[in-house]
N, C-alpha and C positions, 0 to 999 in steps of 0.2 A: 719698396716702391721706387721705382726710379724717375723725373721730372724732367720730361726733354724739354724746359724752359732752361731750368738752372744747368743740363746738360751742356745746349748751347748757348751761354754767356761766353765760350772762348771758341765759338763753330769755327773760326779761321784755322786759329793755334791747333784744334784738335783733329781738323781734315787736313793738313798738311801730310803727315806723316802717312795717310792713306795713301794720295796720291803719288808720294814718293813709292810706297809699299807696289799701288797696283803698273805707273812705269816700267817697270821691272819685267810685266808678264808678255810676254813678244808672242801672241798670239791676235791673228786678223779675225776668224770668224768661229768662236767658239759656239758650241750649241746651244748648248745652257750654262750660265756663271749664277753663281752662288753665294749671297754674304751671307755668313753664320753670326750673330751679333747685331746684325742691323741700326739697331739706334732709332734713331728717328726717321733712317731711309735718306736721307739727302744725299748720302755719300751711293748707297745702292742705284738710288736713280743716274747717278752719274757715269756708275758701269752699266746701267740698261742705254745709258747717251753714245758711249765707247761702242758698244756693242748693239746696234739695234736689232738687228739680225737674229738675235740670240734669246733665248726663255731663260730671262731673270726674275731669281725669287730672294727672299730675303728670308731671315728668321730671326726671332729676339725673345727672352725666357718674357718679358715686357708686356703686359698687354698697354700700359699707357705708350710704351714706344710704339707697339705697331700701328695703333691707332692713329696715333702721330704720321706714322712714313704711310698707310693706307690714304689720308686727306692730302697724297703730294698730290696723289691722279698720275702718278708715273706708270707706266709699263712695264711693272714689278710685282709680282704673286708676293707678297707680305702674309706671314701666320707669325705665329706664338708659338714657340716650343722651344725644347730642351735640347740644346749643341750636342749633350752626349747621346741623346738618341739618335742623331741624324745617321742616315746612311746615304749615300749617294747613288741616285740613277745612271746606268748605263751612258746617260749622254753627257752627264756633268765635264767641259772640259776646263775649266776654271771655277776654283773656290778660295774665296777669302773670309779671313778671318782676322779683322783689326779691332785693336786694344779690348779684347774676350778673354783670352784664357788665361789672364791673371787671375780671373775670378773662379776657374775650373780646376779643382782638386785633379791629382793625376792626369793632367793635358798631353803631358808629351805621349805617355799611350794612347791618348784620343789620337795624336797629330801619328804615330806610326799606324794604326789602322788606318786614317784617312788615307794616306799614301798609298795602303796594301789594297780599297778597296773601290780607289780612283780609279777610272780607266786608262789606260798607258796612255804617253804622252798629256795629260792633261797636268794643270796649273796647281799649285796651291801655295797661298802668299797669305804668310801671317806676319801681323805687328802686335808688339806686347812691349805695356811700359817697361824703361827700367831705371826706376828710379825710387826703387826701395829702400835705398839707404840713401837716400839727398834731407836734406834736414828739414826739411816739408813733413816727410814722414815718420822720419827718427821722433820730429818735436810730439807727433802724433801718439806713438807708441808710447813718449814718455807721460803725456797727461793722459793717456788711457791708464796707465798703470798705477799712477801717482795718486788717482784721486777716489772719491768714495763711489766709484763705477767702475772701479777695475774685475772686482768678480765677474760680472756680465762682458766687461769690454776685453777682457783678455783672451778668450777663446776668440775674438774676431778678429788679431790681430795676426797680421803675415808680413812676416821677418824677407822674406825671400823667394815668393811665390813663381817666378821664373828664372828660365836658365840663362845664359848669355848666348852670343851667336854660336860661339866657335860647339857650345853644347847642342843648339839645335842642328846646327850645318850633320856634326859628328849623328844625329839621329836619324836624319831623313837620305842620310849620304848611306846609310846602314840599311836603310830599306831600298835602296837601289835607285836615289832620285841622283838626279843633278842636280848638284845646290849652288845659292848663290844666296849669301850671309852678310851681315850686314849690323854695325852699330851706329848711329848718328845721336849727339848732346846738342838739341834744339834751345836756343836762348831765348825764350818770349818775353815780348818789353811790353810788361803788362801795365795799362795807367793805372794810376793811383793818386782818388781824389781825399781831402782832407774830408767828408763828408760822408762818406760810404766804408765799407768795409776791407779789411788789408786784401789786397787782389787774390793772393795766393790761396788764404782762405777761400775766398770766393769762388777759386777753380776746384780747391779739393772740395768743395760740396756738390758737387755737381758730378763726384766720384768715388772719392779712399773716404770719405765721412758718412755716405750714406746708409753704411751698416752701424755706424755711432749714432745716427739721426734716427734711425726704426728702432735703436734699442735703449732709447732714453725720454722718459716725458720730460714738456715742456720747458720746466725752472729748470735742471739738470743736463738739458741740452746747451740753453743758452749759457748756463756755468764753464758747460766744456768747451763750446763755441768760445767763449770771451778769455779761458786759459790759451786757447790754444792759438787765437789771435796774439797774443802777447807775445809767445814765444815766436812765431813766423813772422812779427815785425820785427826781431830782434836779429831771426837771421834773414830775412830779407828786405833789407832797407831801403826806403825811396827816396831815390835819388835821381833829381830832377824831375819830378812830375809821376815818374815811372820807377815799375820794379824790375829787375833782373829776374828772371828764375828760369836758369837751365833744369832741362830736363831732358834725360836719356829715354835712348827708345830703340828696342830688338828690332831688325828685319830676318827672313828667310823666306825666302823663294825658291820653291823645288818644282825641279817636271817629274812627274812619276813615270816608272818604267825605264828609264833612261839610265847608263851609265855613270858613274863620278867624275868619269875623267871627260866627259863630253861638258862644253861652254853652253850655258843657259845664254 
């Protein structure tokens, strides 16, 4: 179950990287645009603002998220469903798809049929953490492993769930897009009070913990919660009030139907 409260505890930090993602798409009056992933809709509504012209819908496997983006009252079609079943309408001229298919076994096939089955010249602009191996998560992998919940906690762990730019550029550049790729290490100066919980933690629950959080009762959560606090205050220390914590993040933006060597 996913919790658009604990979601957005960093809504700034985490719509950043959309809006850099959807900048990118140089398009005036698409027909219909598309987020795959949706969230809680805040960011959706913002491309129904871009575009008002346009039939924006939203989608999220979430029923507490839609629920959530359905009570903005945006001018956004919000459902519940499954990214890999999506197909796309004849008029779809832009589709995004931000911080999703880390969580999609086999993505990069999802991402070459989207291309194949987009209509020519249309958009498609995906963001995907990358920040799999930053010690946020390593610390993660290790008290998954280490402790008396590794049997269950092992199979949910992901070493390296996405590619980097230059592998998506090289995938959608294969299906005949123009690409335009992209990596940014984002430094968010997270506060950190002496009364609350270490920040960092506090962002991974709201994301890479919540498959550790459905597959552990209560006593057994808070164990793993309180190891793994330990180790994230060790590697990210507060200093002055605040935490450091960079964090990498994939872009690619393709026009389908287009050549390589043509400028997005």
């Amino acid at each position: 179950m996913w919790d658009p409260a604990t979601y957005l505890r960093y809504g700034d930090e985490r719509s950043r990287p959309f809006h850099d993602l959807v900048a990118r798409i140089a398009v005036e009056r698409p027909r219909a645009v598309v987020d795959l992933g949706c969230g809680p809709g805040t960011l959706t509504a913002a491309l129904a603002a871009r575009w008002p012209t346009s039939r924006t819908a939203g989608l999220d496997s979430s029923p507490e998220m839609v629920e959530r983006a359905a009570a903005l009252g945006a001018p956004v079609e919000f459902a519940v469903g499954d990214v890999r079943d999506w197909r796309p309408a004849p008029d779809v001229d832009v589709l995004v798809s931000n911080a999703v298919l880390q969580w999609v076994p086999g993505h990069r096939e999802l991402l070459a049929r989207w291309a194949a089955e987009l209509p020519a010249g249309a958009w498609l602009a995906v963001q995907v953490p990358g920040n799999f191996d930053a010690p946020s998560h390593r610390a993660l992998r290790e008290v998954a492993r280490s402790g008396p919940w590794a049997a269950e906690l092992t199979p949910l762990l992901r070493e390296a769930p996405v590619d980097d730019a230059a592998g998506y550029a090289a995938l959608l550049a294969g299906a005949g897009c123009a690409v335009d790729a992209w990596e940014t290490t984002y430094v968010h100066l997270l506060p950190a009070r002496a009364d609350a919980d270490h920040p960092v933690l506090a962002w991974m629950e709201g994301t890479a913990l919540r498959p550790v959080r459905a597959a552990l009762d209560g006593a057994r959560w808070a164990d793993f919660r309180a190891r793994l606090g330990v180790r994230l205050a060790a590697a990210y220390p507060v200093r002055g009030g605040q935490v450091y914590f960079p964090f990498r993040r994939v872009f690619v933006v393709a026009r389908t139907g287009a050549r390589a060597e043509e400028n997005l």
